[in-house]
N, C-alpha and C positions, 0 to 999 in steps of 0.2 A: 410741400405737405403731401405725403403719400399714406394708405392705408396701415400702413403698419405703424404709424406717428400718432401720437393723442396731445392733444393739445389741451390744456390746461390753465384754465381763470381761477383765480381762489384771492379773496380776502386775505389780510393784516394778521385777523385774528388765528390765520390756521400757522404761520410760521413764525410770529412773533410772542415771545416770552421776558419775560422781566427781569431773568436772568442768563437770558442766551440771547448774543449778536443777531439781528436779522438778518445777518447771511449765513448762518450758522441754520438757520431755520429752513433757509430759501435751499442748503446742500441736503437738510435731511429730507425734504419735499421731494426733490428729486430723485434721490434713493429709494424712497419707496414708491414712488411713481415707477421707477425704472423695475425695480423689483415685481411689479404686479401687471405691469405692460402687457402679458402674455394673457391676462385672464380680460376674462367678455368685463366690458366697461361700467358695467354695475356693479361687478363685483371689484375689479381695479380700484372705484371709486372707495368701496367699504373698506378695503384695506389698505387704502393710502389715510383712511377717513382713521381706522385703528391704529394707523403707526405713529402716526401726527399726532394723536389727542389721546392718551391714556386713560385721561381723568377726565373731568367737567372740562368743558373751555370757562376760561377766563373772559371773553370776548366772541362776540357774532363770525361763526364760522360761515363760510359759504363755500362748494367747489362746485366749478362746473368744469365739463367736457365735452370735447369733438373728439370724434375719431370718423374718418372717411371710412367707409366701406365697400 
């Protein structure tokens, strides 16, 4: 684990949908995790938080993060 890595905990409810595979979920999490990597971890969070969940969640979101600095 090195500084430029963020590490990422997150709930059921942020990649699972009723009509998309959980791993279908678990690829677009990481796409936008990847995608946002570059920005300060607050804001990473907010925009992994908007790529994920367009609408209402369905289900008890949670995400948390580490990033070493």
């Amino acid at each position: 684990f090195s500084p430029s890595h963020t590490l990422l905990m997150y709930t059921d409810g942020l990649v699972e949908r009723r009509d998309e595979d959980f791993d279908r979920g678990v690829e677009r999490l990481a796409r936008a995790a990847e995608a946002a990597n570059h920005l300060p971890l607050e804001r990473m969070l907010d925009e992994v938080l908007a790529a994920m969940l367009p609408g209402v969640p369905e289900d008890d979101v949670v995400l948390l993060a580490l990033r070493m600095s």
